[in-house]
VEXKELUM-402646 format. One line per 5 residues: their letters; for each residue x, y, z of N, C-alpha, C. Coordinates in pm, whole numbers, plus 50000, padded with zeros to 5 digits. Layout:
<sites>
A> X/Y/Z/X/Y/Z/X/Y/Z; ...;
</sites>
This chain:
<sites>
XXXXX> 50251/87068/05427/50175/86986/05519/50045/87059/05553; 49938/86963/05561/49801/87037/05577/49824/87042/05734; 49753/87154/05765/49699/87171/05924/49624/87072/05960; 49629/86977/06077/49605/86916/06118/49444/86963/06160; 49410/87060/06195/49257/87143/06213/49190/87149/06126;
XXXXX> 49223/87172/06008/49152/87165/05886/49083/87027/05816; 49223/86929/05891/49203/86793/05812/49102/86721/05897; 49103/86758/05984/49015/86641/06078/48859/86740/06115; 48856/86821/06080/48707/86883/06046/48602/86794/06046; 48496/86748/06069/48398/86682/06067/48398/86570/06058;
XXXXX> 48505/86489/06104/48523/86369/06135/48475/86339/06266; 48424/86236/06306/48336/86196/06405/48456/86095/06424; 48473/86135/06620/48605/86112/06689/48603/85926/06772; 48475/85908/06746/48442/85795/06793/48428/85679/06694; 48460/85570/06737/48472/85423/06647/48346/85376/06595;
XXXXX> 48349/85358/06481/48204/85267/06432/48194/85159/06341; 48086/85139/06351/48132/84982/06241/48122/84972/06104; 48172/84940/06053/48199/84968/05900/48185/84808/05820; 48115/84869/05697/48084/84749/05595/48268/84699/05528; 48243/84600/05556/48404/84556/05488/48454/84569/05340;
XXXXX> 48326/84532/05227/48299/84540/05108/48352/84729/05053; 48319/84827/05177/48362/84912/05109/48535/84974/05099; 48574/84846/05188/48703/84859/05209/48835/84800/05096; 48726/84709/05015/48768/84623/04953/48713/84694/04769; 48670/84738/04771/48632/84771/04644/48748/84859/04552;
XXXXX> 48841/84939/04600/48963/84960/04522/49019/84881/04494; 49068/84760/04590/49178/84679/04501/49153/84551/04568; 49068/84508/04602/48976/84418/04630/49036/84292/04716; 49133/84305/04809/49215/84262/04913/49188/84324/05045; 49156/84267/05136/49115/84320/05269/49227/84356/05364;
XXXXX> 49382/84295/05261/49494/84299/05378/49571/84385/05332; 49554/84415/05198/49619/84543/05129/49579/84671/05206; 49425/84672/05220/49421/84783/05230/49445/84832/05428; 49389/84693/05471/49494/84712/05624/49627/84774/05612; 49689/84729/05534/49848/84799/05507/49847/84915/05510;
XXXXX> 49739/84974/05419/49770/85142/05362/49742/85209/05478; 49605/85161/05518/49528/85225/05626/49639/85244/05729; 49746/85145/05803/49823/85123/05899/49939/85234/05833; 50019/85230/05769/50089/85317/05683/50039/85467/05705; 49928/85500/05640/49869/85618/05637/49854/85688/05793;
XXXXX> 49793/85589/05902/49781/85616/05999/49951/85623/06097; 50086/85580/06024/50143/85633/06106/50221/85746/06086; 50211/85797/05929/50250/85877/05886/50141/86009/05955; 50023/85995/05963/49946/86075/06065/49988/86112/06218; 50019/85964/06262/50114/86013/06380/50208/86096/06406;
XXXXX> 50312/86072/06314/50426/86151/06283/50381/86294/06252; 50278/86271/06175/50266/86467/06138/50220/86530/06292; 50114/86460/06351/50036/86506/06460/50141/86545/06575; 50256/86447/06600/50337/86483/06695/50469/86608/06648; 50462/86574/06549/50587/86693/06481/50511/86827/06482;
XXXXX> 50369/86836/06482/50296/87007/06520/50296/87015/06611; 50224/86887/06713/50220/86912/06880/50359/87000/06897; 50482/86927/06873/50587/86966/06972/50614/87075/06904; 50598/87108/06810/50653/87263/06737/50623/87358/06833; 50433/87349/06862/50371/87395/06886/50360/87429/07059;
XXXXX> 50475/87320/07098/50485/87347/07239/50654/87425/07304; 50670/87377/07162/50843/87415/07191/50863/87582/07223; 50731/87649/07182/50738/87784/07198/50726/87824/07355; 50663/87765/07471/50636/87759/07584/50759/87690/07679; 50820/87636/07599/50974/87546/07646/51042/87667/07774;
XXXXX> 51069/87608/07863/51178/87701/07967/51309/87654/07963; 51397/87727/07875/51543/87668/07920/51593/87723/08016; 51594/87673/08138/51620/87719/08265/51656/87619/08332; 51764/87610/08397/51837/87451/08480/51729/87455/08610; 51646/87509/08647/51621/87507/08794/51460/87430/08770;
XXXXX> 51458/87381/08859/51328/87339/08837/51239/87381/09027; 51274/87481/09016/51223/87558/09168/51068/87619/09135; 51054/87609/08972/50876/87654/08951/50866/87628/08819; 50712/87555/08808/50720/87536/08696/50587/87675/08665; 50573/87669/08529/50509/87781/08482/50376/87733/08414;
XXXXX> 50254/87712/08445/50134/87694/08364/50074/87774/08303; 50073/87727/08167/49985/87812/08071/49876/87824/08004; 49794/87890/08013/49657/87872/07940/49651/87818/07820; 49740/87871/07716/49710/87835/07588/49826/87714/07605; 49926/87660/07661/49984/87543/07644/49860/87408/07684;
XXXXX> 49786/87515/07778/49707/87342/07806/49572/87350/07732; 49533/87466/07684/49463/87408/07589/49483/87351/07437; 49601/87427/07385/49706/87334/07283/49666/87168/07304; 49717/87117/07500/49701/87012/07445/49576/86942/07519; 49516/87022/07578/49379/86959/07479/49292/86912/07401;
XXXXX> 49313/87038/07302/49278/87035/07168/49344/86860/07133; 49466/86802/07103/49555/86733/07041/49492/86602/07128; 49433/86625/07263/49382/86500/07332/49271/86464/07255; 49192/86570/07248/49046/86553/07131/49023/86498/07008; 49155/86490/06947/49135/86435/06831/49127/86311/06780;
XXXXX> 49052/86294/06720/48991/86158/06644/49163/86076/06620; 49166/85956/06652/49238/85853/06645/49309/85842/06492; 49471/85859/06457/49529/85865/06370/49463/85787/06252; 49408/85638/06331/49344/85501/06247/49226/85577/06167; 49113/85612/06226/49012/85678/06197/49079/85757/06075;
XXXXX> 49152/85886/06150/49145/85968/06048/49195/85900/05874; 49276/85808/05906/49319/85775/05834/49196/85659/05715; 49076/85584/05802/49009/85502/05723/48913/85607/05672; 48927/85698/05768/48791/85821/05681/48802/85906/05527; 48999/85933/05496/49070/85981/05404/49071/85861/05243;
XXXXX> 49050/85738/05345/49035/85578/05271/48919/85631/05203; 48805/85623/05255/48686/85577/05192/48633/85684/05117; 48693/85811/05161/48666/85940/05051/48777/85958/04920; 48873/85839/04923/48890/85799/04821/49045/85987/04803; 49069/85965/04945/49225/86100/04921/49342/86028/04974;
XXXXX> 49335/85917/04975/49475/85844/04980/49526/85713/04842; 49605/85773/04770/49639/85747/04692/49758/85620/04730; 49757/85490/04648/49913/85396/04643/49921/85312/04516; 50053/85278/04528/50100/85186/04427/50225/85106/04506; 50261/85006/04442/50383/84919/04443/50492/84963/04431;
XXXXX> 50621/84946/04507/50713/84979/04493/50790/84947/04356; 50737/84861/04352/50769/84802/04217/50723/84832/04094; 50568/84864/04105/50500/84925/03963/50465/84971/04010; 50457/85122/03888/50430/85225/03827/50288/85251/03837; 50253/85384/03920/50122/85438/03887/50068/85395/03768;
XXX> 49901/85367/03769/49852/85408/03658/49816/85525/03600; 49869/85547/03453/49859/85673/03402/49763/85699/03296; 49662/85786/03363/49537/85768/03288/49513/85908/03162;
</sites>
């Protein structure tokens, strides 16, 4: 699994408007590629929350008492950082149009070039 820091590098975290035509030029269906994009983006979710919590589980108190809780510098900037980041969707139409998300049919077979 790629680091989530690495992948979202110079992606611009804010929404913009996009030509539709370039959405459509792989496989030339506008609802196909809604699919992938939606797909791609929740499989992004899933990765993003499976590091968050790794990444917090180290700060975890197993302790029955809840008489103090403990704040941490690097836990809250951890999630910080994870507040900052560009929208699963995004990351995911930006991976689209640079042409690093790969699909096929469950049914047929990659093309093998």
């Amino acid at each position: 699994m790629i680091d989530i820091k690495t992948q979202v590098q110079g992606i611009n975290p804010n929404v913009k408007a996009r030509n539709i035509k370039e959405f459509t030029s792989a496989n030339g269906n506008i609802y196909e590629t809604i699919n992938v994009l939606a797909k791609r983006a929740n499989q992004l979710t899933n990765d993003i929350k499976e590091e968050l919590v790794d990444k917090l589980e180290e700060f975890a108190s197993h302790s029955d008492t809840i008489e103090e809780v403990h704040e941490n510098k690097e836990q809250i900037e951890i999630s910080k950082f994870y507040e900052k980041l560009p929208n699963p969707s995004i990351i995911a139409t930006e991976e689209y149009l640079d042409g690093k998300i790969e699909f096929h049919y469950k049914n047929q077979q990659p093309d093998s070039e």
